[in-house]
VEXTOR-820942 format. One record per atom (N, C-alpha, C): y, z, x; residue in one letter. Coordinates in steps of 0.05 Angstrom, whole numbers, padded with zeros to 5 digits, always signed. Atoms other than C-alpha are relative to their C-alpha. Example, Ala and Ser with C-alpha at 12.3 -4.5 7.8 and 13.67 -1.06 7.14 Angstrom:
2
-00024+00000+00018a-00090+00156+00246a+00024+00000+00018a-00024-00001-00016s-00021+00143+00273s+00022+00014-00015s
This chain:
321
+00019+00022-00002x+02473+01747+02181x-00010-00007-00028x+00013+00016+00029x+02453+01696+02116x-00029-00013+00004x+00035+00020+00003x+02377+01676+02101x+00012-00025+00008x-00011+00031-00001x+02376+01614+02128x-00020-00019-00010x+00010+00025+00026x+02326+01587+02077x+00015-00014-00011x-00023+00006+00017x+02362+01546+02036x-00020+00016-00031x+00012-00005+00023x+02353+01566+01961x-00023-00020-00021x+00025+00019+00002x+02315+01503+01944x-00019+00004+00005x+00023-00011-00017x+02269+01527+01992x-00018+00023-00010x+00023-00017+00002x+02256+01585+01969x-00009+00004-00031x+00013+00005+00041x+02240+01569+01895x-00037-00005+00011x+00026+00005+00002x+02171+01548+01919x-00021+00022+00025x+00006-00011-00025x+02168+01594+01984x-00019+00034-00009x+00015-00020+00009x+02112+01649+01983x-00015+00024+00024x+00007-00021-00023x+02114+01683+02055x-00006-00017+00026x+00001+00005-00025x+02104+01673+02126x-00032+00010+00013x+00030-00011-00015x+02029+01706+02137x-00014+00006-00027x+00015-00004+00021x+01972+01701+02094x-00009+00033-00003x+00011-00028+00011x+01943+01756+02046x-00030-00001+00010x+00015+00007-00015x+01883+01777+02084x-00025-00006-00023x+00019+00008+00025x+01814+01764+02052x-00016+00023-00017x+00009-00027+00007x+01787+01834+02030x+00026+00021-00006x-00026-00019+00002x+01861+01862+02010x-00011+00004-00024x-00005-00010+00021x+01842+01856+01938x-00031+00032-00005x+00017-00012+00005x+01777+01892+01948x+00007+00036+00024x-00009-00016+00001x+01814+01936+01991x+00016+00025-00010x-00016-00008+00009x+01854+01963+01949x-00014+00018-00028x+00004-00010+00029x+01815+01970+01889x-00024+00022+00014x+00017-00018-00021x+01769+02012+01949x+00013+00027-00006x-00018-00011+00002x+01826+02051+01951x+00000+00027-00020x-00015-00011+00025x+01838+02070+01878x-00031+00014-00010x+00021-00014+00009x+01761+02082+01867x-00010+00029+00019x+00008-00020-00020x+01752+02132+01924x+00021+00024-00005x-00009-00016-00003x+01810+02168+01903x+00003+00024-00018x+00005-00028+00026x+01814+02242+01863x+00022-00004-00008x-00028-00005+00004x+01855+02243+01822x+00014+00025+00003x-00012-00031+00003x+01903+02311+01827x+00007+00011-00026x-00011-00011+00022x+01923+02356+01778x+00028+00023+00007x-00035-00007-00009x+01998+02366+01770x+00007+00027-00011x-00009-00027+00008x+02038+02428+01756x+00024-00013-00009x-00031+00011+00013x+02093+02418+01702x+00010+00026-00002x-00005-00029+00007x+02139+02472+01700x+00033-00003-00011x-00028+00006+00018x+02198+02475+01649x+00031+00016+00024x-00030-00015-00011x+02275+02485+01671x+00019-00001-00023x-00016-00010+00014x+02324+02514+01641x+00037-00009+00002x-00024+00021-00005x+02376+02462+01647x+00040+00002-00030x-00017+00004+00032x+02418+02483+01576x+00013-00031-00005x-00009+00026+00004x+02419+02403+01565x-00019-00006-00022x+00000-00008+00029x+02420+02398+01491x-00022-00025-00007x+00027+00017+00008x+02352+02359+01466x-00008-00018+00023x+00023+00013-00016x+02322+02336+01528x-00014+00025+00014x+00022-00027-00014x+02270+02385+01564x-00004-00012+00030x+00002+00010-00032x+02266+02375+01646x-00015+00015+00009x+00022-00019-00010x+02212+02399+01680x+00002-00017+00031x+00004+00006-00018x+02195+02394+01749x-00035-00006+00007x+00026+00014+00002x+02127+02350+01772x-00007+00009+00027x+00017+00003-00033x+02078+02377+01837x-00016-00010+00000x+00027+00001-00002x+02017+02351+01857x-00012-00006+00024x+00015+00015-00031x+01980+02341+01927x-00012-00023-00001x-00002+00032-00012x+01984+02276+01955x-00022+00001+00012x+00023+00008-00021x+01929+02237+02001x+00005+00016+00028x+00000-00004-00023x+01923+02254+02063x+00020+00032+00005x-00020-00030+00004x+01962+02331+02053x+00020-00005+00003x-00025-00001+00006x+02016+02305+02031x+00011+00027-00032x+00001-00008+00026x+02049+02339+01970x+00025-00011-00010x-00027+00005+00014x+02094+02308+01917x+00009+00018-00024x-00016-00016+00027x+02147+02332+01873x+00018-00029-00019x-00024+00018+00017x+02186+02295+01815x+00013+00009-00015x-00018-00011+00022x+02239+02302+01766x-00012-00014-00027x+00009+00002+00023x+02221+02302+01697x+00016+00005-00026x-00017-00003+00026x+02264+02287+01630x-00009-00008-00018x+00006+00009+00031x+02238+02278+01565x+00013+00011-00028x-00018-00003+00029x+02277+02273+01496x-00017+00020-00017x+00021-00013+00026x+02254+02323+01440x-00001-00010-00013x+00011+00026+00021x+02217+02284+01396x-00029+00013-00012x+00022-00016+00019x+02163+02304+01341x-00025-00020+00015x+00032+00018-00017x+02119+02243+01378x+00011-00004+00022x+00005+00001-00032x+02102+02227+01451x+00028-00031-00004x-00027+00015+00001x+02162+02181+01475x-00010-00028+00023x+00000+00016-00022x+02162+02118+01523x+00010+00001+00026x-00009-00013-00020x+02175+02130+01594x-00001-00017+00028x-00021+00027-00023x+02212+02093+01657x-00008+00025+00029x+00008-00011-00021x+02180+02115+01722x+00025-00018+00018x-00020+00005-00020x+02248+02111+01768x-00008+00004+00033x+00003-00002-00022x+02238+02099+01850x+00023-00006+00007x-00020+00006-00022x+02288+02109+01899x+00004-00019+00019x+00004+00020-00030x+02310+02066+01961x-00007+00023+00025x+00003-00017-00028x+02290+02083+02027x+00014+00013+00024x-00016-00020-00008x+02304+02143+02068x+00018+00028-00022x-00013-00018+00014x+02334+02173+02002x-00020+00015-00017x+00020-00016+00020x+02309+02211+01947x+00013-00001-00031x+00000+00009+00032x+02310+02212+01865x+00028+00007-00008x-00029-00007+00010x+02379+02216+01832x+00000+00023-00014x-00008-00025+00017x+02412+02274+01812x-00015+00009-00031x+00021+00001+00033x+02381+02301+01740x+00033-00010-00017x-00016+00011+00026x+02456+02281+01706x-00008-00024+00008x+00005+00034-00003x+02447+02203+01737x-00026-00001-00017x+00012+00000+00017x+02380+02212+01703x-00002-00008-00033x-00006+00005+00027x+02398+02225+01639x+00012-00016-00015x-00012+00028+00012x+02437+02162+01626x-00019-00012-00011x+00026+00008+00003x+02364+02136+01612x-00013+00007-00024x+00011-00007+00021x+02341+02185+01570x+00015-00008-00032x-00011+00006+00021x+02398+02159+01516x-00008-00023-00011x+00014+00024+00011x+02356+02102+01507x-00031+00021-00013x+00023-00023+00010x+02303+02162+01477x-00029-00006+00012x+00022+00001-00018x+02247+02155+01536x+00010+00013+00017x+00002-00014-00029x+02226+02194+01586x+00003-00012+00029x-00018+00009-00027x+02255+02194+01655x-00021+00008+00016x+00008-00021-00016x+02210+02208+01711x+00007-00013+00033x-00010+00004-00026x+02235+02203+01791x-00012+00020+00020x+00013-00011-00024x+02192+02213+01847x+00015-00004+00026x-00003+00010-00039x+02209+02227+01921x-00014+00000+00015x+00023+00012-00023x+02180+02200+01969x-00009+00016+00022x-00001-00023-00022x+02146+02243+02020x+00008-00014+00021x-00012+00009-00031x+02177+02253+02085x+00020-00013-00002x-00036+00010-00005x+02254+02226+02067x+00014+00022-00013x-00016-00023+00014x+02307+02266+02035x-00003+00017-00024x+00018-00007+00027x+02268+02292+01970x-00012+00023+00012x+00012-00028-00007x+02230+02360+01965x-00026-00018-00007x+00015+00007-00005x+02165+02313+01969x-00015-00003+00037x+00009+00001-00022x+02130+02328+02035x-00019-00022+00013x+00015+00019-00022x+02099+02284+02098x-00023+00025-00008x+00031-00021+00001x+02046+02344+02101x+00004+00024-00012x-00012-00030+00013x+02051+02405+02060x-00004+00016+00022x-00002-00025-00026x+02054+02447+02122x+00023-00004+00024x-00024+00007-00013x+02113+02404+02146x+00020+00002-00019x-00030+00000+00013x+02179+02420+02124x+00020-00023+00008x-00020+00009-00011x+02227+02364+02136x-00002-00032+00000x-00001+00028+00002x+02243+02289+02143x-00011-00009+00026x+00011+00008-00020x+02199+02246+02172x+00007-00039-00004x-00008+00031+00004x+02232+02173+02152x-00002-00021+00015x-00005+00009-00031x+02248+02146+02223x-00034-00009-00001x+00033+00017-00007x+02178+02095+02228x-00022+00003-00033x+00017-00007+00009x+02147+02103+02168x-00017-00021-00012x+00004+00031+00012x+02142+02030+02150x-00034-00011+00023x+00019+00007-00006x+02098+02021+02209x-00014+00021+00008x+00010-00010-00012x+02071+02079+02226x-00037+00000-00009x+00030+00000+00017x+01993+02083+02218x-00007-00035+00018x+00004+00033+00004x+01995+02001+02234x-00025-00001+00029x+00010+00010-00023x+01964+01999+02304x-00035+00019-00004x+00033-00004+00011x+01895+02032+02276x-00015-00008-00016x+00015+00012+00029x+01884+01995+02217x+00012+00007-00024x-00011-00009+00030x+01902+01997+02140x-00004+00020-00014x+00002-00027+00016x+01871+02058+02121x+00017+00022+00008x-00021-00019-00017x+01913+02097+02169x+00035-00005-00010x-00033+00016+00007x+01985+02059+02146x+00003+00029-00019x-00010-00021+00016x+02030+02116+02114x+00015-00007-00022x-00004+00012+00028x+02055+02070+02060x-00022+00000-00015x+00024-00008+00015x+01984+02073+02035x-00006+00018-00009x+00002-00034+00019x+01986+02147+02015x+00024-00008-00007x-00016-00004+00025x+02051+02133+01978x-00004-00023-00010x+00009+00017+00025x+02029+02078+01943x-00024+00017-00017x+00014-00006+00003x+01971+02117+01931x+00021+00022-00018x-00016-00019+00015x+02029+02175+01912x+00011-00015-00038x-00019+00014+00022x+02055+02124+01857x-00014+00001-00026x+00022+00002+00016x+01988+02112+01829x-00009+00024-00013x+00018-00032+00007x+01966+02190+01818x+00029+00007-00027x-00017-00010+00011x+02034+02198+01793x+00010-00018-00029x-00001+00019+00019x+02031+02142+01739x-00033+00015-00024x+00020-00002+00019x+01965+02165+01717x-00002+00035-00010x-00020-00024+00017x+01987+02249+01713x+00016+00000-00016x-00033-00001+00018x+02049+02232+01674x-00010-00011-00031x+00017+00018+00024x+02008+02177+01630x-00010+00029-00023x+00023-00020+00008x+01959+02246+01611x+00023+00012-00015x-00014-00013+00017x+02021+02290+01584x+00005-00002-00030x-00013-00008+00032x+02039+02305+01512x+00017-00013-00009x-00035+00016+00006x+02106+02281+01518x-00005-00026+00001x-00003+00032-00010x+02088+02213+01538x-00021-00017-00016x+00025+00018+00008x+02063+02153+01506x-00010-00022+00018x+00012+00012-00023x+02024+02122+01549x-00011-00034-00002x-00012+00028+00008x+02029+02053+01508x+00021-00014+00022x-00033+00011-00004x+02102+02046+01531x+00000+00009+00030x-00011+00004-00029x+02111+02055+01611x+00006-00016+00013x-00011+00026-00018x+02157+02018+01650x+00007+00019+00032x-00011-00010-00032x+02174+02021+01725x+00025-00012+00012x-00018+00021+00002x+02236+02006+01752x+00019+00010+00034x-00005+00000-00028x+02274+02011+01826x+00014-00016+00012x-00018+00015-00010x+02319+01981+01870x-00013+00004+00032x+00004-00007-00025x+02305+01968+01949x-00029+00012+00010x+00017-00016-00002x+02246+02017+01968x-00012-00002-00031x+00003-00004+00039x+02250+02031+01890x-00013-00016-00018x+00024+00018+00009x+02235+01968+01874x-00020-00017+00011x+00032-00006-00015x+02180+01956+01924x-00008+00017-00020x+00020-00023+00012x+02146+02023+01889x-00001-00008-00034x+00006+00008+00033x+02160+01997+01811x-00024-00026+00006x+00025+00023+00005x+02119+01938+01833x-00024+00009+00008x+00020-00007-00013x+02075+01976+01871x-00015+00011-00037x+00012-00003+00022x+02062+02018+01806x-00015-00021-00026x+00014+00018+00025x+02043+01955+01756x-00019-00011+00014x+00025+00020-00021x+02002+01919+01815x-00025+00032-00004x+00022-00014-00008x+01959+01986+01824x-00010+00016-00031x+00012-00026+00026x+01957+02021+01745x+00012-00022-00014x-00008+00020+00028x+01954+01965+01684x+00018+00020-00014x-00008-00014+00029x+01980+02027+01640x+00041-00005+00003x-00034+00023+00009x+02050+01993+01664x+00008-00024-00015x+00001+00019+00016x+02073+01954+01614x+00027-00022+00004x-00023+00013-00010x+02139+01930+01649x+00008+00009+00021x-00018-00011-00033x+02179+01928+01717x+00013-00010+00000x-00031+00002-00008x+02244+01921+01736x-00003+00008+00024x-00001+00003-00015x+02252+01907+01804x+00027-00019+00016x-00026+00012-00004x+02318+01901+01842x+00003-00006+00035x-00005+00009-00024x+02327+01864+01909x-00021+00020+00012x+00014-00016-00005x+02261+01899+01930x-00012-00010+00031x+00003-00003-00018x+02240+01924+01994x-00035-00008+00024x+00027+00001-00011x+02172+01919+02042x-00009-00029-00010x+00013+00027+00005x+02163+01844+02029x+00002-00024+00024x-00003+00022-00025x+02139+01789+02080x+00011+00005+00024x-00015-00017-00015x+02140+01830+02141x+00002-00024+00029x+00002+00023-00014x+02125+01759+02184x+00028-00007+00002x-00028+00012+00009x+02195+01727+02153x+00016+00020+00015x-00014-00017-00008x+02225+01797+02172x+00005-00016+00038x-00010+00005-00029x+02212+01781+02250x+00011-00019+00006x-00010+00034+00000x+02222+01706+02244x+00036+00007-00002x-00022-00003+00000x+02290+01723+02220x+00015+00021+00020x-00007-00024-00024x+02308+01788+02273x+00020+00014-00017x-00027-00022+00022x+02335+01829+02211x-00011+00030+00020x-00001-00023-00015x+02349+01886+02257x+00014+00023-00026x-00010-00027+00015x+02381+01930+02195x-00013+00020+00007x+00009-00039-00006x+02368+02007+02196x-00027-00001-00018x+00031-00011+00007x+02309+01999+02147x-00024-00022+00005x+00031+00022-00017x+02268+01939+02188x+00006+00009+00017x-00009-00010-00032x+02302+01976+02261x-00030+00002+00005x+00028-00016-00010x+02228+02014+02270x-00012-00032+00000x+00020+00015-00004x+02187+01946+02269x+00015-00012+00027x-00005+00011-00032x+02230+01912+02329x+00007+00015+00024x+00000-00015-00017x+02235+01978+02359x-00029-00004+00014x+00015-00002-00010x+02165+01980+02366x-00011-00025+00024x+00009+00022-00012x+02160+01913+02394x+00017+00006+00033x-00018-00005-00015x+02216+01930+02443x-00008+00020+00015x+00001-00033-00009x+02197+02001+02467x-00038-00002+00001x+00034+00000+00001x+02112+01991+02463x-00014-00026+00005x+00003+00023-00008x+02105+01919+02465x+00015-00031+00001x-00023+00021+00002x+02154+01875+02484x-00012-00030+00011x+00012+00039+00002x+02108+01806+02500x-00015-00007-00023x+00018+00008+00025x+02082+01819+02433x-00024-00010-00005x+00046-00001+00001x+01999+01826+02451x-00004+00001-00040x+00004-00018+00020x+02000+01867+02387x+00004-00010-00026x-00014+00006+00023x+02038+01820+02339x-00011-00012-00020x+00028+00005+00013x+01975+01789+02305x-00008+00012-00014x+00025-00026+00005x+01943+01852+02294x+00021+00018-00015x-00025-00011+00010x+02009+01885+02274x-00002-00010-00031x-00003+00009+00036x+02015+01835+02213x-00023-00003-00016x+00015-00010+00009x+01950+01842+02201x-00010+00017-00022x+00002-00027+00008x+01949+01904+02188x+00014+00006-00029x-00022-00007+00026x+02023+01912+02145x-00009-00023-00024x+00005+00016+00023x+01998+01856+02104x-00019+00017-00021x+00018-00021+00028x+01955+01917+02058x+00019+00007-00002x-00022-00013+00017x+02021+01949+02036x+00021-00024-00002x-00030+00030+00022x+02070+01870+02027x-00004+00003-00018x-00002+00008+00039x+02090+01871+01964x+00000-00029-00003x+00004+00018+00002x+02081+01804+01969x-00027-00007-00014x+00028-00002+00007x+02010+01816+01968x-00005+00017-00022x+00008-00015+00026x+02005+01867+01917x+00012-00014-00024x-00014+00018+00017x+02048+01821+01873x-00025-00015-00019x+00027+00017+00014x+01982+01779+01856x-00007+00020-00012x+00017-00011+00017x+01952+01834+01819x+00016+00016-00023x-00012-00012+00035x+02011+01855+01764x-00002-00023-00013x+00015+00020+00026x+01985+01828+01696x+00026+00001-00018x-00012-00009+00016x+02048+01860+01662x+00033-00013+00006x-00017+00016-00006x+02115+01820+01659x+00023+00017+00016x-00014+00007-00024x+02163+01823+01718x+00034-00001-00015x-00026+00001-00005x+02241+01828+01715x+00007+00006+00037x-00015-00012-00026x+02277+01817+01789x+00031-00014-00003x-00025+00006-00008x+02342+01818+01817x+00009-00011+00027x-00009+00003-00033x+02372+01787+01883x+00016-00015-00005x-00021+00012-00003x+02432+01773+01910x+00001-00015+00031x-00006+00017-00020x+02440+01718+01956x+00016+00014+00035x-00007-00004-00017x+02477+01747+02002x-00007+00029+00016x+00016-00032-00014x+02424+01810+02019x-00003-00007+00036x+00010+00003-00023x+02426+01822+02090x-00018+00016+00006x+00014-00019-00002x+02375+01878+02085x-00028-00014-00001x+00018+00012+00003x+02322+01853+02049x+00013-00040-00004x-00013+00027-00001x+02332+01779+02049x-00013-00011-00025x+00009+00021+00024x+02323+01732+01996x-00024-00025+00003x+00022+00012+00012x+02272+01691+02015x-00030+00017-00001x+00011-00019+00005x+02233+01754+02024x-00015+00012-00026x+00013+00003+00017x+02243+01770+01963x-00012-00019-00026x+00011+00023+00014x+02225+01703+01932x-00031-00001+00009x+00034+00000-00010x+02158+01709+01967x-00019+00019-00015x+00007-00022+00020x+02145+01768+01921x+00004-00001-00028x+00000+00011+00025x+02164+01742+01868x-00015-00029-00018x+00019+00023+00014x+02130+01672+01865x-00033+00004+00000x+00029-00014-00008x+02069+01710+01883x-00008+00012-00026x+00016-00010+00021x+02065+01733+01811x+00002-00017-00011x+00015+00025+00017x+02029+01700+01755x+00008+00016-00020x-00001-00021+00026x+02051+01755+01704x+00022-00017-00004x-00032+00013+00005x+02112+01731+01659x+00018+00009+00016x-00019-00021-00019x+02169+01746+01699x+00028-00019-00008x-00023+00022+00004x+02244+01723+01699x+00012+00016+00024x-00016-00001-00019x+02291+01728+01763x+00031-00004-00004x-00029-00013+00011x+02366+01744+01758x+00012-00005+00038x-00008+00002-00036x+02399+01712+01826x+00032+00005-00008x-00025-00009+00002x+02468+01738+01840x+00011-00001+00029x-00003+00009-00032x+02494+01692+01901x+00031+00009+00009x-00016-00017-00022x+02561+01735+01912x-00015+00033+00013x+00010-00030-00004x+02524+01805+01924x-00025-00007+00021x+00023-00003-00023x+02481+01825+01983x-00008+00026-00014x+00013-00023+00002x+02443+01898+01991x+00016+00018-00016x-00023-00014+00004x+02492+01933+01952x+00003+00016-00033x+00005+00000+00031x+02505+01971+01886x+00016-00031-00021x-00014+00030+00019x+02516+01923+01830x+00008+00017-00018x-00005-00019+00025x+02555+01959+01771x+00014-00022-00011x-00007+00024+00019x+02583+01893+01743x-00019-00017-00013x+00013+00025+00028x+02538+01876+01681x-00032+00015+00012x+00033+00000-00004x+02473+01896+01719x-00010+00022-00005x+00014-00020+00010x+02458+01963+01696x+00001-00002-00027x+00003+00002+00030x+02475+01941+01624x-00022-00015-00006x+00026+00014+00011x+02430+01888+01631x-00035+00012+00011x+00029-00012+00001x+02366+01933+01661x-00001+00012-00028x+00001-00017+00023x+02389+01977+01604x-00008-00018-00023x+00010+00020+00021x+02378+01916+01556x-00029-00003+00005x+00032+00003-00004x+02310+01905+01591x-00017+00022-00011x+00023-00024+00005x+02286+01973+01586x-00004+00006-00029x+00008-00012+00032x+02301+01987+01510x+00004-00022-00022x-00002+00019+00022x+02310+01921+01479x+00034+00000-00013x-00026-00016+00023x+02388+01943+01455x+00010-00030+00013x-00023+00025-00002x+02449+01885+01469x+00023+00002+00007x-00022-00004-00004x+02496+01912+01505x+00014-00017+00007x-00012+00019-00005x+02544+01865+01523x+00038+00006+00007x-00028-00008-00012x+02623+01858+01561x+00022-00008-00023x-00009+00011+00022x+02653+01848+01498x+00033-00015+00007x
């Protein structure tokens, strides 16, 4: 199935359900009520010749607990550092995929997400994957309950622990992600200024209205038309439903990064769709530039597009000579 926006369309298009009226003051509710944690760094013994990897804990909201991977270059000063998010259901790349990163001499850091394939837990007293609903779960009580709100909340603790380290200069942080991934890099500049860039690739959790309008049944929207299907299928609830997910759209959190914007989308995403993510994207006021790529849908891109994040992130010029 193809967006059936046209692309004209969606140059000016900015969602299907308004941002409610207390989101921004929700949010910043949020960030003032919350403790921060204190992480546990603990070195590994990786024998990988001048970078140092450590592993990142810290307890999450609601008893959760996260873990991340952690690479930083040896360097006589604190280094600049690229907070990496996974897509959804998965978890942080291997520590060699990592290190392609650190050859740009910044720190690497990759969180998983609790409750998917990652050693980041749904509850530290649950062992195991809890992925299956997680988009809506929480929705039918309200926004404080939503379980994307403790990992956004995870993103934020873990932007401002990492910030505090030795190794890191806390000048220089960028965020950067694909899918899920890049949902959470935006999430991080919308919720902690000390981002100073994002990179955001065909990103996920945006304009969850457009989602039904269109009936993207994929495996990572399934749980929202399940629930309609299986709990309420004349759709009482569907009001109150978007209601609700409208505190975690990235659409909506979009209005509050100050810090300039790189996205990617390819026309032919059947996952997340494109005018989806155009709704998230015209929604910011930060500089930004967009990168459309109308043969490619949901998919990896390894022609040109990791050279050119890699140009974004360190300023270099690589090029297909």
């Amino acid at each position: 199935m193809k967006d059936t926006m046209s692309l004209v369309a969606m140059q000016n298009y900015r969602g299907a359900f308004p941002t409610p009226n207390d989101f921004h003051e929700f949010w910043d509710q949020q960030l003032a009520s919350l403790e921060l944690p204190t992480g546990k760094l603990t070195p590994l013994d990786f024998k990988i010749p001048d970078v140092d990897c450590y592993s990142l804990t810290f307890p999450g909201t609601n008893h959760g607990q996260v873990y991340a991977k952690c690479l930083f270059p040896k360097s006589a000063k604190p280094v600049p550092t690229i907070f990496y998010f996974h897509g959804y259901m998965g978890q942080s790349p291997d520590w060699a995929t990592l290190l392609s990163l650190t050859a740009g001499k910044a720190g690497v850091v990759a969180m998983d997400v609790r409750g998917q394939a990652g050693r980041s837990l749904d509850h530290a007293t649950f062992d195991g994957i809890t992925v299956k609903g997680q988009v809506i779960r929480g929705a039918t009580k309200g926004p404080e309950h939503l379980f994307f709100k403790d990992i956004y909340l995870d993103v934020y603790s873990l932007v401002e622990i990492v910030a505090q380290l030795p190794q890191v200069d806390e000048t220089k942080l960028s965020s950067y992600g694909g899918s899920q991934g890049g949902a959470l890099a935006l999430v991080a500049s919308a919720l902690d200024q000390r981002i100073q860039q994002t990179i955001a690739i065909y990103p996920f959790l945006g304009d969850f209205k457009r989602v039904l309008e269109l009936g993207n049944h994929s495996e990572a929207y399934d749980e929202l038309f399940r629930y309609f299907k299986f709990s309420d299928p004349f759709h009482k609830t569907e009001t109150k439903l978007m209601e609700t997910l409208a505190y975690i759209d990235i659409k909506n959190l979009a209005q509050r990064i100050q810090c300039p914007v790189k996205m990617i989308t390819g026309l032919e995403d059947d996952v997340c769709f494109p005018s989806t993510q155009f709704a998230i994207y015209n929604q910011i006021t930060a500089p930004k530039e967009h990168l459309i790529l109308p043969e490619y849908g949901h998919e990896d891109m390894h022609v040109g597009v990791n050279d050119q994040v890699f140009n974004w992130l360190f300023e270099t010029q690589i090029t297909d000579c």
